[in-house]
mmCIF file of the N, C-alpha and C atoms, coordinates in Angstrom:
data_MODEL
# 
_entry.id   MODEL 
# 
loop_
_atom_site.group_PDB 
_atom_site.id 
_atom_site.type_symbol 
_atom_site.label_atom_id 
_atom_site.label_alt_id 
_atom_site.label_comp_id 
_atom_site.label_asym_id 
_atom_site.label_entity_id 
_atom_site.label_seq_id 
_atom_site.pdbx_PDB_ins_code 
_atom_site.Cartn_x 
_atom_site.Cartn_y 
_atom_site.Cartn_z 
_atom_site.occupancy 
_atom_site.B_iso_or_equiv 
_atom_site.pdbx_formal_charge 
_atom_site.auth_seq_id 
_atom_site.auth_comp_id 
_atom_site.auth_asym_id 
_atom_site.auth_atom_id 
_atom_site.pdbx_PDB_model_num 
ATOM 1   N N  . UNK A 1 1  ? 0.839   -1.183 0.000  1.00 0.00 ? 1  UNK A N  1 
ATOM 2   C CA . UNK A 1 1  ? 0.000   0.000  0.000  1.00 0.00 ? 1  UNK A CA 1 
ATOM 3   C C  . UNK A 1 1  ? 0.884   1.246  0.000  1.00 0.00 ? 1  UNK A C  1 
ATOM 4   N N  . UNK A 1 2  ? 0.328   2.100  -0.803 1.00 0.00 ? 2  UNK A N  1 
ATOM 5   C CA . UNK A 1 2  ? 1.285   3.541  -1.151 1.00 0.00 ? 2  UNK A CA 1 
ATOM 6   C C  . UNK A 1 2  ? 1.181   4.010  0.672  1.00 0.00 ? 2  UNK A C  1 
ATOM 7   N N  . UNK A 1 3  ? 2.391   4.594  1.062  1.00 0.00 ? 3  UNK A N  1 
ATOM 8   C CA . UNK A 1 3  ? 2.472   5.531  2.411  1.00 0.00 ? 3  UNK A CA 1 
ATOM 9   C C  . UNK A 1 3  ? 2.340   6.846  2.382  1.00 0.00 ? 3  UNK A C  1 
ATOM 10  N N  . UNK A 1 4  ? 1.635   7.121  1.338  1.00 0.00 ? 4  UNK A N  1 
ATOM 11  C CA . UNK A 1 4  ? 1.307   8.342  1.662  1.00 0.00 ? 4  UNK A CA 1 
ATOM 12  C C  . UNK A 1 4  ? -0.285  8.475  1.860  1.00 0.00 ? 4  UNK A C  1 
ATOM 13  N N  . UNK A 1 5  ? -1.169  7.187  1.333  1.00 0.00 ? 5  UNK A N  1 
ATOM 14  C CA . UNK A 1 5  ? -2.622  7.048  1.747  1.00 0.00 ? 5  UNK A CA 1 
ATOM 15  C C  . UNK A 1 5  ? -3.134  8.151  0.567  1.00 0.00 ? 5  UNK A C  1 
ATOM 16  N N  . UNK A 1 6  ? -4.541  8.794  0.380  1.00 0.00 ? 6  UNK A N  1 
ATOM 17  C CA . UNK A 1 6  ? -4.814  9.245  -0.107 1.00 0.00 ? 6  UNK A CA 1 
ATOM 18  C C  . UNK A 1 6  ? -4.296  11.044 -0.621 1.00 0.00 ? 6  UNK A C  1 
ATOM 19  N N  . UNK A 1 7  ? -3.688  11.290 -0.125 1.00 0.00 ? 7  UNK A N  1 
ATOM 20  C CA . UNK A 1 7  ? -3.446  12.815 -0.376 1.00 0.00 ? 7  UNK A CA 1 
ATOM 21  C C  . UNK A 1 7  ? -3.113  13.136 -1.878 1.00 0.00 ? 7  UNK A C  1 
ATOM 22  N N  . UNK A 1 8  ? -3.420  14.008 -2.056 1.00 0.00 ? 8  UNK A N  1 
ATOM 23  C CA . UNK A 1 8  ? -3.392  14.269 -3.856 1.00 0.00 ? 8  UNK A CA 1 
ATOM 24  C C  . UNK A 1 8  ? -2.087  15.046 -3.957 1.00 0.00 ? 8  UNK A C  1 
ATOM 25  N N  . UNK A 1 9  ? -1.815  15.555 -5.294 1.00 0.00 ? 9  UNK A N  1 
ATOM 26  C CA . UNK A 1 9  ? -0.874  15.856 -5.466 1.00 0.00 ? 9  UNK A CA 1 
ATOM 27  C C  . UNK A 1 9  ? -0.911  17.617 -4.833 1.00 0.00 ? 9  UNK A C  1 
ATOM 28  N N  . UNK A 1 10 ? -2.102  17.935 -5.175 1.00 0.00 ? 10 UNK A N  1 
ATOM 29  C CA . UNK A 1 10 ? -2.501  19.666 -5.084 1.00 0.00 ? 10 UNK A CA 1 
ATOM 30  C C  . UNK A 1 10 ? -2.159  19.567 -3.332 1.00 0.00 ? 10 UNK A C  1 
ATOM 31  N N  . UNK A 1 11 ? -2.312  18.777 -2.395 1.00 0.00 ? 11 UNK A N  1 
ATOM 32  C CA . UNK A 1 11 ? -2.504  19.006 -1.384 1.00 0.00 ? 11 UNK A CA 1 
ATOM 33  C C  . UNK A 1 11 ? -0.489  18.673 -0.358 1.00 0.00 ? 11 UNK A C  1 
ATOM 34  N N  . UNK A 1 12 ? -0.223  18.270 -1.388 1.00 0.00 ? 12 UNK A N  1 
ATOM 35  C CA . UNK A 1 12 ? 0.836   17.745 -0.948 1.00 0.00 ? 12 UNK A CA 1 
ATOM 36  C C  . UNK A 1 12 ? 1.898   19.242 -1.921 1.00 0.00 ? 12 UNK A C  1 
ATOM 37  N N  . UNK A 1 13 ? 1.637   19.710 -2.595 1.00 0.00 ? 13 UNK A N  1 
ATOM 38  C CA . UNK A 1 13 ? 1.880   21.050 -2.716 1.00 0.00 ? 13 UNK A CA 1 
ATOM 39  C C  . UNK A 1 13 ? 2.028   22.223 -2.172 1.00 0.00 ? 13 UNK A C  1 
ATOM 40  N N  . UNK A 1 14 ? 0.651   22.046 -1.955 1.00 0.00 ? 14 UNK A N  1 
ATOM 41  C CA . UNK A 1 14 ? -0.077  23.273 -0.553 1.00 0.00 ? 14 UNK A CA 1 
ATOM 42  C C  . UNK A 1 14 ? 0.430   22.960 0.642  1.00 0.00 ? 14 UNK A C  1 
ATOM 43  N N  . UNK A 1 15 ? 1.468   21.640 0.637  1.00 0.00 ? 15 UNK A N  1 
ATOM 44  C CA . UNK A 1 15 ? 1.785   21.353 2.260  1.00 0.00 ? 15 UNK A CA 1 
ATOM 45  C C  . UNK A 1 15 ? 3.011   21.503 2.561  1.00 0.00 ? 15 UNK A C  1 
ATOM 46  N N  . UNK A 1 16 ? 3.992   21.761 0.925  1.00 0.00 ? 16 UNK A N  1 
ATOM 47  C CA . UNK A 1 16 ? 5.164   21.996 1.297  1.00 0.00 ? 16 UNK A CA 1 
ATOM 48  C C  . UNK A 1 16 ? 5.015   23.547 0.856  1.00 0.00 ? 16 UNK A C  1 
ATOM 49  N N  . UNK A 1 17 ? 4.320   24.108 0.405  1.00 0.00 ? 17 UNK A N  1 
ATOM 50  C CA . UNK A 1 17 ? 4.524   25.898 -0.226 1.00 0.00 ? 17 UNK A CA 1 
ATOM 51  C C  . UNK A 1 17 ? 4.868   26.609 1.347  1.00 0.00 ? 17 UNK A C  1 
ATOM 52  N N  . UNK A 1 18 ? 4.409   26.998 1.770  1.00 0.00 ? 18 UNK A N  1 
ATOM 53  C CA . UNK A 1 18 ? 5.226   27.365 3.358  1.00 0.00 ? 18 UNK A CA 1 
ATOM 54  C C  . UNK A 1 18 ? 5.992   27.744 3.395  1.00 0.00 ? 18 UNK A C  1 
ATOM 55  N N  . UNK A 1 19 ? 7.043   26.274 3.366  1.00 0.00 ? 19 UNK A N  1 
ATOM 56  C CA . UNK A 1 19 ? 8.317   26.002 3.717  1.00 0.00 ? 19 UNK A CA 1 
ATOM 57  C C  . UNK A 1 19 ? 9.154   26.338 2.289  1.00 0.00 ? 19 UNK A C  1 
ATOM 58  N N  . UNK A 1 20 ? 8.688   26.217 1.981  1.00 0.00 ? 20 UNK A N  1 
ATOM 59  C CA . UNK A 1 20 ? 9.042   26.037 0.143  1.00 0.00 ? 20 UNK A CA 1 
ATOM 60  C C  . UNK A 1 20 ? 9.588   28.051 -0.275 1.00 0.00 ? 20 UNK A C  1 
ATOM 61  N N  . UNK A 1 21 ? 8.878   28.483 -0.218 1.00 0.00 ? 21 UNK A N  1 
ATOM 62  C CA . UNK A 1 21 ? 8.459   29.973 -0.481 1.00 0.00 ? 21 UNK A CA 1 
ATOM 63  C C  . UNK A 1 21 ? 9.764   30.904 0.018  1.00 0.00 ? 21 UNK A C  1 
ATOM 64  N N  . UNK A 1 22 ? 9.554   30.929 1.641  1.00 0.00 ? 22 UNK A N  1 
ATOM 65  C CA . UNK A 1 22 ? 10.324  31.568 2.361  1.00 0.00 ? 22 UNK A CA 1 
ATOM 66  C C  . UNK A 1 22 ? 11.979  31.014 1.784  1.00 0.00 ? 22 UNK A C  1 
ATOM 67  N N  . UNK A 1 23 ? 12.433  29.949 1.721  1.00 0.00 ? 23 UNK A N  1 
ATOM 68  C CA . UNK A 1 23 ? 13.362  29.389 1.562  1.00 0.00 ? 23 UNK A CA 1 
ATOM 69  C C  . UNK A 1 23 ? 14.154  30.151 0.159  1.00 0.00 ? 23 UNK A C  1 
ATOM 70  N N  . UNK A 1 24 ? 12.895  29.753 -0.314 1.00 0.00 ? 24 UNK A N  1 
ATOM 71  C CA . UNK A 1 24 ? 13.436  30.313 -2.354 1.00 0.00 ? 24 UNK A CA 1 
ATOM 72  C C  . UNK A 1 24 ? 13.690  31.824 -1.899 1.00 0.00 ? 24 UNK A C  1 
ATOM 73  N N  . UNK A 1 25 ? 12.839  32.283 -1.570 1.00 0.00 ? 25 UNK A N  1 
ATOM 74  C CA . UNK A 1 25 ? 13.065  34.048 -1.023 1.00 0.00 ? 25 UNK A CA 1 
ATOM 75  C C  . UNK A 1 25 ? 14.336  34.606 -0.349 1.00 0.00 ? 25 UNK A C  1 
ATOM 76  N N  . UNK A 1 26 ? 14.726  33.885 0.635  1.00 0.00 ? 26 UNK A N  1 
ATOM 77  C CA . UNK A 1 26 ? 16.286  33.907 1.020  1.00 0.00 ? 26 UNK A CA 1 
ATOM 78  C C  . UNK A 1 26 ? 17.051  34.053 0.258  1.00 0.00 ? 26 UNK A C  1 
ATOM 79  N N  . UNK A 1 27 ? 17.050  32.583 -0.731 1.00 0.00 ? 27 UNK A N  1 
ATOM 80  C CA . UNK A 1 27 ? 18.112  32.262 -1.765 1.00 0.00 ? 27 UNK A CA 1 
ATOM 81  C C  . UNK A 1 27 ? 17.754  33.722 -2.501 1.00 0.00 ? 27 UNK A C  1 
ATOM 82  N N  . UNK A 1 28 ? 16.591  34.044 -3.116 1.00 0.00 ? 28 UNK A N  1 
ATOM 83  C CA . UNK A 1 28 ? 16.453  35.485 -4.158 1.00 0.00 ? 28 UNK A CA 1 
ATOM 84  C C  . UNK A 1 28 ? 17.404  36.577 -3.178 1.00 0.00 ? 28 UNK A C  1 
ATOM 85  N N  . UNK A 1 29 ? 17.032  36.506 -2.091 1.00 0.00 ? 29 UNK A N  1 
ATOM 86  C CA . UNK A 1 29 ? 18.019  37.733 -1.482 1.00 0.00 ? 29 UNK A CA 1 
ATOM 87  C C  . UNK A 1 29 ? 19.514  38.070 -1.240 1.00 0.00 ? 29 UNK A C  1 
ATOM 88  N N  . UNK A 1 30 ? 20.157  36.337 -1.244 1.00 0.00 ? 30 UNK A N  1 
ATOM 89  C CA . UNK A 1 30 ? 21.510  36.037 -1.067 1.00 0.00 ? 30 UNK A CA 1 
ATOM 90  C C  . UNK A 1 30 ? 21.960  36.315 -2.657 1.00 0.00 ? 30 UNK A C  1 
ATOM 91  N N  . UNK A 1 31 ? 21.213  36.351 -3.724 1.00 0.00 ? 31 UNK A N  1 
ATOM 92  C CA . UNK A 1 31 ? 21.573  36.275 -4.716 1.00 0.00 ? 31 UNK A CA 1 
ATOM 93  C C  . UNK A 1 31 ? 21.467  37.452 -5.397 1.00 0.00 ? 31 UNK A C  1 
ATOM 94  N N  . UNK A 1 32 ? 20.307  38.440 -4.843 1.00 0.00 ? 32 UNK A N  1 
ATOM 95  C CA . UNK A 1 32 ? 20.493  39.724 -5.019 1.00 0.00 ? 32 UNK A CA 1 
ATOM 96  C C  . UNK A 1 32 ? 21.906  40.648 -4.717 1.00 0.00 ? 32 UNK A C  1 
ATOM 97  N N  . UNK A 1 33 ? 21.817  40.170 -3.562 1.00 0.00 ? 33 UNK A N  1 
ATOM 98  C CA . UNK A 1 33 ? 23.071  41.423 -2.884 1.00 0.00 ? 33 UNK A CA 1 
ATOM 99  C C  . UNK A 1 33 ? 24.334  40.780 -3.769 1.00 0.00 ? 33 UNK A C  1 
ATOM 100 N N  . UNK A 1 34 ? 24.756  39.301 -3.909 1.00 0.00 ? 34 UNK A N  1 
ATOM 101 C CA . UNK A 1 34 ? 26.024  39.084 -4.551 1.00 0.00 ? 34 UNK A CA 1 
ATOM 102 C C  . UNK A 1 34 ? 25.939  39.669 -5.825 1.00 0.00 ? 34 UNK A C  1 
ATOM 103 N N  . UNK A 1 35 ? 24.715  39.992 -6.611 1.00 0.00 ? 35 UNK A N  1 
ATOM 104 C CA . UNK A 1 35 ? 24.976  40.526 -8.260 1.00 0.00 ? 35 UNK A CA 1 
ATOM 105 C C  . UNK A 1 35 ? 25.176  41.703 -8.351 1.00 0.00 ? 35 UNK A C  1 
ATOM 106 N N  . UNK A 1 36 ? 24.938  42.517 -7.166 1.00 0.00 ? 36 UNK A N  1 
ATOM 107 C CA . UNK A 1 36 ? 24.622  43.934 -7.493 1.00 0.00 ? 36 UNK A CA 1 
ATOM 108 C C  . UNK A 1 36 ? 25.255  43.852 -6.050 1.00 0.00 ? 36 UNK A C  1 
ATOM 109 N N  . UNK A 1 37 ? 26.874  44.482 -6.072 1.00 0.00 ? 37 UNK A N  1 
ATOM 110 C CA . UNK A 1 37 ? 27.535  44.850 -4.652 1.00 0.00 ? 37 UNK A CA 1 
ATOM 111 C C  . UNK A 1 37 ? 27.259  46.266 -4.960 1.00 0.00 ? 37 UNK A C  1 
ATOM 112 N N  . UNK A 1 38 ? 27.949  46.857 -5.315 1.00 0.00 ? 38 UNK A N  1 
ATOM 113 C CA . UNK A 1 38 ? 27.287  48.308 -5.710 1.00 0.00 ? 38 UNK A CA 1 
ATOM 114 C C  . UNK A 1 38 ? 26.403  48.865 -5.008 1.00 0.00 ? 38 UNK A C  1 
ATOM 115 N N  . UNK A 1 39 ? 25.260  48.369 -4.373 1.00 0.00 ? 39 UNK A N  1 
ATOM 116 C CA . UNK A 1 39 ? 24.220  48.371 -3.607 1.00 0.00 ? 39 UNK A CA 1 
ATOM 117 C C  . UNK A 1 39 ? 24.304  48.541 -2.228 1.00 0.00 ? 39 UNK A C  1 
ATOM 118 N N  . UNK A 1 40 ? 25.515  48.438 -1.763 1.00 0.00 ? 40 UNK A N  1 
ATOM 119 C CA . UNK A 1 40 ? 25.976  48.080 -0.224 1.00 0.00 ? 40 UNK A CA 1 
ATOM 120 C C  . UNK A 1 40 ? 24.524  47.784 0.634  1.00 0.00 ? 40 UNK A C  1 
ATOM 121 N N  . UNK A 1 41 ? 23.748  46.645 0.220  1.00 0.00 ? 41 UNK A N  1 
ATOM 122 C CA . UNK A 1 41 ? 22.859  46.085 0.725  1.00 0.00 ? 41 UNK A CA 1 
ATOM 123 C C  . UNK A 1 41 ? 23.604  44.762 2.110  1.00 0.00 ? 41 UNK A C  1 
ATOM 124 N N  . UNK A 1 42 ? 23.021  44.410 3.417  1.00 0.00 ? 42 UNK A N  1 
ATOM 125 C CA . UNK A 1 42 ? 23.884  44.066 4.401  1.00 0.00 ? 42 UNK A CA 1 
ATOM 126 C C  . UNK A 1 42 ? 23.102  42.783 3.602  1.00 0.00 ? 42 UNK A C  1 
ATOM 127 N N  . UNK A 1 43 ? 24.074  41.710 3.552  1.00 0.00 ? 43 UNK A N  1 
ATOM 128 C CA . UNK A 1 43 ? 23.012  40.564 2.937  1.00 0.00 ? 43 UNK A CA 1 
ATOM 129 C C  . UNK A 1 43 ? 22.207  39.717 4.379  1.00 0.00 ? 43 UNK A C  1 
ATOM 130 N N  . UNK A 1 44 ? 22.525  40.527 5.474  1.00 0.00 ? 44 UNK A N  1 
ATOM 131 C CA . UNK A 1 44 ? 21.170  39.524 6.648  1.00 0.00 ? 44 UNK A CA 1 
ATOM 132 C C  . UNK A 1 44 ? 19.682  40.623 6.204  1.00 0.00 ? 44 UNK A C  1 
ATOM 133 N N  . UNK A 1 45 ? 20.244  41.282 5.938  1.00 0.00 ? 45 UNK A N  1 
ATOM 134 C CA . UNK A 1 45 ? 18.686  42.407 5.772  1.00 0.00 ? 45 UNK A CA 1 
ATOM 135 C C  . UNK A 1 45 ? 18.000  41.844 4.278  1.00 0.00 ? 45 UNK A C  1 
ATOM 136 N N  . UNK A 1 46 ? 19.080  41.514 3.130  1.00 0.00 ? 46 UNK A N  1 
ATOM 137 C CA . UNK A 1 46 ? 18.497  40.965 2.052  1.00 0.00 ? 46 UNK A CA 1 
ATOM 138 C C  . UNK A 1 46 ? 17.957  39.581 1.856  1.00 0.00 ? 46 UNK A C  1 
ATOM 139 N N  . UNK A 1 47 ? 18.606  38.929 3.139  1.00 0.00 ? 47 UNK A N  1 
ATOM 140 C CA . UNK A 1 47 ? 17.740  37.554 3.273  1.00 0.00 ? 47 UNK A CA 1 
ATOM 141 C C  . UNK A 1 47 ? 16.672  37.668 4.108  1.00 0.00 ? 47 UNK A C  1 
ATOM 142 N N  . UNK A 1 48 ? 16.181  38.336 5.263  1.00 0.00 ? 48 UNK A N  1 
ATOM 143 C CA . UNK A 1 48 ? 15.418  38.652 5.421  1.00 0.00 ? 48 UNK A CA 1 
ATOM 144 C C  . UNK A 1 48 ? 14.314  39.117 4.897  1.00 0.00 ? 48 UNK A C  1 
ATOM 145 N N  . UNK A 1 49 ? 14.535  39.943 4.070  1.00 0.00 ? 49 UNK A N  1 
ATOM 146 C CA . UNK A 1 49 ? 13.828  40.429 3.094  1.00 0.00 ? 49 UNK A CA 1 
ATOM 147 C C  . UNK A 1 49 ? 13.074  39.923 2.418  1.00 0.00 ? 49 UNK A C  1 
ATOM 148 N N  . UNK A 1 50 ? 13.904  38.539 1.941  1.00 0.00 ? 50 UNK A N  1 
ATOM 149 C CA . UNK A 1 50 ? 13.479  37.299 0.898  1.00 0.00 ? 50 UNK A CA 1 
ATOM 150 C C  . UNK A 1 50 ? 12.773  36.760 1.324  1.00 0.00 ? 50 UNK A C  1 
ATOM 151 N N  . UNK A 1 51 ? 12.917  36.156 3.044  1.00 0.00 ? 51 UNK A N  1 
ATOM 152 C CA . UNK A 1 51 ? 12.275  35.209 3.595  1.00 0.00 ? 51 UNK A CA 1 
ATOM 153 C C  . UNK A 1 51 ? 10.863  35.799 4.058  1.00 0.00 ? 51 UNK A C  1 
ATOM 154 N N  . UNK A 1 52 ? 10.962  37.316 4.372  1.00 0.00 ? 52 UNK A N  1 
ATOM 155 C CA . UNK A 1 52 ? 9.769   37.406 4.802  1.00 0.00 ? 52 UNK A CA 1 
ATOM 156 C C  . UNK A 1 52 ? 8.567   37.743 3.701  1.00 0.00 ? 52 UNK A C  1 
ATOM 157 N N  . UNK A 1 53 ? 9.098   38.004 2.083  1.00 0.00 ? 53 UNK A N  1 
ATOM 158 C CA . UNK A 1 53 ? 8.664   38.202 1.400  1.00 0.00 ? 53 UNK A CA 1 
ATOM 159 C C  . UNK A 1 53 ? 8.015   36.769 0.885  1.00 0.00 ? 53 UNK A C  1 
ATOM 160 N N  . UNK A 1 54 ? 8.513   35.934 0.791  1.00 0.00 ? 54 UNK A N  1 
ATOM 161 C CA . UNK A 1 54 ? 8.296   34.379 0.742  1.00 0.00 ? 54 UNK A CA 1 
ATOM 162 C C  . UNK A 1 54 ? 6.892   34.278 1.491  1.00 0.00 ? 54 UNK A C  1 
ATOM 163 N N  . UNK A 1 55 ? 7.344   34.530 2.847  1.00 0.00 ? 55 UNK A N  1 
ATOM 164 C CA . UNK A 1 55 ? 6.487   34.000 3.602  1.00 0.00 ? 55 UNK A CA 1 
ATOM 165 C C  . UNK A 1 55 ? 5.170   34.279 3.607  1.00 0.00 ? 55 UNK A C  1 
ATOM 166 N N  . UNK A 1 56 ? 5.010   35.999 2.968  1.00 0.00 ? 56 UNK A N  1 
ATOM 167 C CA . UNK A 1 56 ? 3.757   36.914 2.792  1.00 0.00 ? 56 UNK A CA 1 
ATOM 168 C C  . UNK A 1 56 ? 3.275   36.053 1.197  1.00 0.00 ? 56 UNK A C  1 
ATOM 169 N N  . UNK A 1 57 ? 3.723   35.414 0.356  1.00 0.00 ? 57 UNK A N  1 
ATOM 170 C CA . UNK A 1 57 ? 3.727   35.016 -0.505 1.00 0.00 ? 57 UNK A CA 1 
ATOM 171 C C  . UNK A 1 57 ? 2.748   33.697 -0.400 1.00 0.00 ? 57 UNK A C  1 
ATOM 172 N N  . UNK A 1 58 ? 3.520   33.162 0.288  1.00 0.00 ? 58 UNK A N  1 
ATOM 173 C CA . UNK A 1 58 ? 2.929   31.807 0.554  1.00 0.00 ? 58 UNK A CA 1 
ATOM 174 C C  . UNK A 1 58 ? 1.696   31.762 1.285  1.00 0.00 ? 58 UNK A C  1 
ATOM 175 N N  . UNK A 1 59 ? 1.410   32.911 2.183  1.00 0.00 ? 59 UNK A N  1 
ATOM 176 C CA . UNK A 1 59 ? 0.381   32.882 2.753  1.00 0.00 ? 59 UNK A CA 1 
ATOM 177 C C  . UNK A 1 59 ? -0.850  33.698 1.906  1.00 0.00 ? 59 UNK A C  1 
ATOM 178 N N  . UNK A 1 60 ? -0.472  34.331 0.992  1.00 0.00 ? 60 UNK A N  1 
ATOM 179 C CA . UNK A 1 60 ? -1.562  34.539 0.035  1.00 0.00 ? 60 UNK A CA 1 
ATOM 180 C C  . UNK A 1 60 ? -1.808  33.794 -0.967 1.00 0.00 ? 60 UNK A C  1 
ATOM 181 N N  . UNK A 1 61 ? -1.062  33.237 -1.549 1.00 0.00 ? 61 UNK A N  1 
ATOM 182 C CA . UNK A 1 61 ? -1.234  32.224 -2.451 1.00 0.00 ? 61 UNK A CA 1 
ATOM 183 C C  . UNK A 1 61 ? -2.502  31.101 -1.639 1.00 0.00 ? 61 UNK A C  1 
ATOM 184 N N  . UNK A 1 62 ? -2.110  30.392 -0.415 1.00 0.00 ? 62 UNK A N  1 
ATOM 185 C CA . UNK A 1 62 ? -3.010  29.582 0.552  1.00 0.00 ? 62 UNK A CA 1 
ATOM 186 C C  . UNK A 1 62 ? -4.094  30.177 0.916  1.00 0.00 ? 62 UNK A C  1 
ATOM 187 N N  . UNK A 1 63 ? -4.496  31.418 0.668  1.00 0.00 ? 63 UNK A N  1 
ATOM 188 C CA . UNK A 1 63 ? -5.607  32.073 1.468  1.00 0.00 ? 63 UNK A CA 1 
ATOM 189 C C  . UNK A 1 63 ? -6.165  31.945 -0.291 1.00 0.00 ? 63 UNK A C  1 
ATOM 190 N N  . UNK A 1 64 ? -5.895  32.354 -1.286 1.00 0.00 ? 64 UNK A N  1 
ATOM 191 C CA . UNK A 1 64 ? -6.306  32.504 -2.354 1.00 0.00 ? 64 UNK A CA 1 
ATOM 192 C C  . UNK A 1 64 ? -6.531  31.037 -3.289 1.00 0.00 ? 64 UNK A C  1 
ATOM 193 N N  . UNK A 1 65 ? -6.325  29.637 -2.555 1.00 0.00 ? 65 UNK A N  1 
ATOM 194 C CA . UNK A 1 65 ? -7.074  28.511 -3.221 1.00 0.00 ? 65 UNK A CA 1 
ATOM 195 C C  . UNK A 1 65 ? -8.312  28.073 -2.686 1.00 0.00 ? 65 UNK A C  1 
ATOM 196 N N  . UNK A 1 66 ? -9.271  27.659 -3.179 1.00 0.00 ? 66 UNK A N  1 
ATOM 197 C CA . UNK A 1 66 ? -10.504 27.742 -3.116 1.00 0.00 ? 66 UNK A CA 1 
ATOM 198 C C  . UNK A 1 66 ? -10.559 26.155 -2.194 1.00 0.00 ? 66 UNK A C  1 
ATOM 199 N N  . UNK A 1 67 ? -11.415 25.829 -1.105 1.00 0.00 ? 67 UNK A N  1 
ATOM 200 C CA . UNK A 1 67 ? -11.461 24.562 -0.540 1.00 0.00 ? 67 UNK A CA 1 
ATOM 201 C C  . UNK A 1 67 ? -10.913 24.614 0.271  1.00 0.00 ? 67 UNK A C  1 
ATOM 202 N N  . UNK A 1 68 ? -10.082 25.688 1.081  1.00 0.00 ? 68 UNK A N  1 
ATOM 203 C CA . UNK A 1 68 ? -9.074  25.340 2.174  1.00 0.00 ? 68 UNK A CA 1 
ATOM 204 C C  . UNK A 1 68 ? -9.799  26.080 3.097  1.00 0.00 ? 68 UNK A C  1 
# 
């Protein structure tokens, strides 16, 4: 028997976006400040940035699928 039991794919999506979001957002911020030094951006403020932008991300995206 499969171990994951019934869960669909959409839901097993929606269960890693969360975690998923904030993470990628970091990486966008660590990757910002290294392309553009020029910027004298502190890169804890640009990962921050990422992560919390992620996070506002992910939580609208979840508020905005229908069924939850």
């Amino acid at each position: 028997m499969d171990e994951r039991g019934d869960i669909s794919v959409r839901d097993r999506v929606l269960s890693w976006l969360p975690y998923a979001l904030p993470v990628l957002g970091g990486f966008l911020g660590m990757l910002w400040v290294q392309m553009n030094p020029a910027e004298q951006l502190n890169p804890v403020v640009a990962v921050v940035l990422g992560v919390v932008g992620g996070r506002l991300l992910s939580v609208l995206v979840l508020r905005l699928v229908p069924g939850r």
